[in-house]
C-alpha positions in Angstrom: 58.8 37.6 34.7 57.1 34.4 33.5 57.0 30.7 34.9 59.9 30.0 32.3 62.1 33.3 33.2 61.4 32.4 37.1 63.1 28.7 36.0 65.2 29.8 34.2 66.8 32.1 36.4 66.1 30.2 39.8 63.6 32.1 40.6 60.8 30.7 43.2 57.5 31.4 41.4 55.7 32.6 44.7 52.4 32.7 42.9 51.6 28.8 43.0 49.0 27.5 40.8 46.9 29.7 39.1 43.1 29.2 40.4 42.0 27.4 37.5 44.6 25.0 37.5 42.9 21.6 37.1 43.2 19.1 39.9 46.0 16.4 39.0 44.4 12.7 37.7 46.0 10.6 40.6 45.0 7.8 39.0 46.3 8.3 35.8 49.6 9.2 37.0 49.9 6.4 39.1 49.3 4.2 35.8 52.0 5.8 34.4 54.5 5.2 37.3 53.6 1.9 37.5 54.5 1.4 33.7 58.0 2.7 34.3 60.7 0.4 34.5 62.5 -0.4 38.5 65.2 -3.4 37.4 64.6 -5.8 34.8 65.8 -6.0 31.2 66.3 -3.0 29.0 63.5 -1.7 26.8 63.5 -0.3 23.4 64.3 3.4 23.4 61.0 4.4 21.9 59.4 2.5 24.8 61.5 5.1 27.3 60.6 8.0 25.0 57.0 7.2 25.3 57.5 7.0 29.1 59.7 10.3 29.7 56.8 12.0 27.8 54.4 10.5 29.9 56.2 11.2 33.4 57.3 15.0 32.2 53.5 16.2 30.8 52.7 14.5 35.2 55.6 16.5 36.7 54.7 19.6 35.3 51.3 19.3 35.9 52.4 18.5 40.0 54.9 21.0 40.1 53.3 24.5 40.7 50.8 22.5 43.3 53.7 20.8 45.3 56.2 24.3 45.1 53.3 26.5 45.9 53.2 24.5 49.2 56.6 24.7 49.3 56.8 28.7 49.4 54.0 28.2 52.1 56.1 26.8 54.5 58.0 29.0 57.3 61.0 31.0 56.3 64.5 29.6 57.5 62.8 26.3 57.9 65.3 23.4 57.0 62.1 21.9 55.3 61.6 24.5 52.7 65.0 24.6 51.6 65.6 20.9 51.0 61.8 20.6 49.0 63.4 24.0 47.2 66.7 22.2 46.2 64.8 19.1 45.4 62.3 20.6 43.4 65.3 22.5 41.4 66.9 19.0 40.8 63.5 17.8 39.0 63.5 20.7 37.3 66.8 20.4 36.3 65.9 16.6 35.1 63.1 17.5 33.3 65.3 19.6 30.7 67.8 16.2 30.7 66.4 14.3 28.4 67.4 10.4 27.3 70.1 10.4 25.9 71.3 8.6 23.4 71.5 4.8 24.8 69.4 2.4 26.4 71.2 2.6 29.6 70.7 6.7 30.2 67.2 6.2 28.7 66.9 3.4 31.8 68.2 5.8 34.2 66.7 8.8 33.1 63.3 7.3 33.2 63.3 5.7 36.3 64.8 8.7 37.6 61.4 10.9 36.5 59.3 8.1 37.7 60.8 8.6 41.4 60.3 12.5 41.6 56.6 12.2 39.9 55.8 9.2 42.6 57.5 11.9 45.4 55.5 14.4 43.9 52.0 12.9 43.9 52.8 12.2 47.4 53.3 15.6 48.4 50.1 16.6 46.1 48.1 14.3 48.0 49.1 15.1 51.4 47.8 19.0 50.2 44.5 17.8 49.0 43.8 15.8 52.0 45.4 19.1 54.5 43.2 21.1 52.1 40.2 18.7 52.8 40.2 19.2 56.7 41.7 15.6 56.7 44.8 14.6 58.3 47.7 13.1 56.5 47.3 9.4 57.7 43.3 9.8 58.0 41.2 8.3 55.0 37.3 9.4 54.0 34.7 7.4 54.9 34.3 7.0 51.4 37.7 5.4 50.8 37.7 2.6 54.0 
């Protein structure tokens, strides 16, 4: 069964990231959060379009590191079933799309941008686990 079968049919893909998955641009997904709209005035629909693009190519690229992670934690934990049911519901976003007004566009967008910021948090927390760090300690290299 492949990633899109196990998706498709709910299916926890217990595999996690293949090794040569490539590490996740922080940076460049942070620009991209940053650029999506919180409150303000509506944009023009090709501006959102642009954006969902954006956020969706980030999400998938943090989803098999942050549901790996996910499949890692204890069995029966309440922990692992809320990340699971959360990480369904972005899923379940990601195949929304826009819509046709500015209003879902809005919604849809800022939506995306929320579970990719959640995301890169939980990525994060991994690399620096991963790293021998703990969560709230920072490299020397970063003070």
């Amino acid at each position: 069964m492949n990633a899109d079968e196990r998706m498709r049919t709910g299916v926890p893909d217990e595999t996690g990231p293949s090794p040569d998955t490539a590490p996740v641009d922080v940076a460049a997904v942070r620009r991209v959060i940053d650029r999506a709209p919180v409150q303000g005035p509506l944009r023009r629909h090709e501006e959102y379009a642009a954006l969902e693009r954006a956020l969706c190519g980030h999400i998938e690229a943090l989803l098999p590191h942050v549901a790996a992670a996910t499949t890692r934690l204890p069995r029966g934990a309440v922990d692992r079933y809320r990340r699971r049911a959360w990480l369904d519901g972005v899923r379940v976003r990601l195949a929304h799309g826009l819509g046709d007004g500015l209003v879902s566009a809005h919604t849809q967008v800022t939506a995306l941008a929320r579970d990719c910021r959640t995301l890169l948090h939980h990525y994060r927390a991994q690399q620096r686990d991963r790293h021998g760090r703990q969560p709230g300690q920072r490299r020397e290299a970063d003070r």
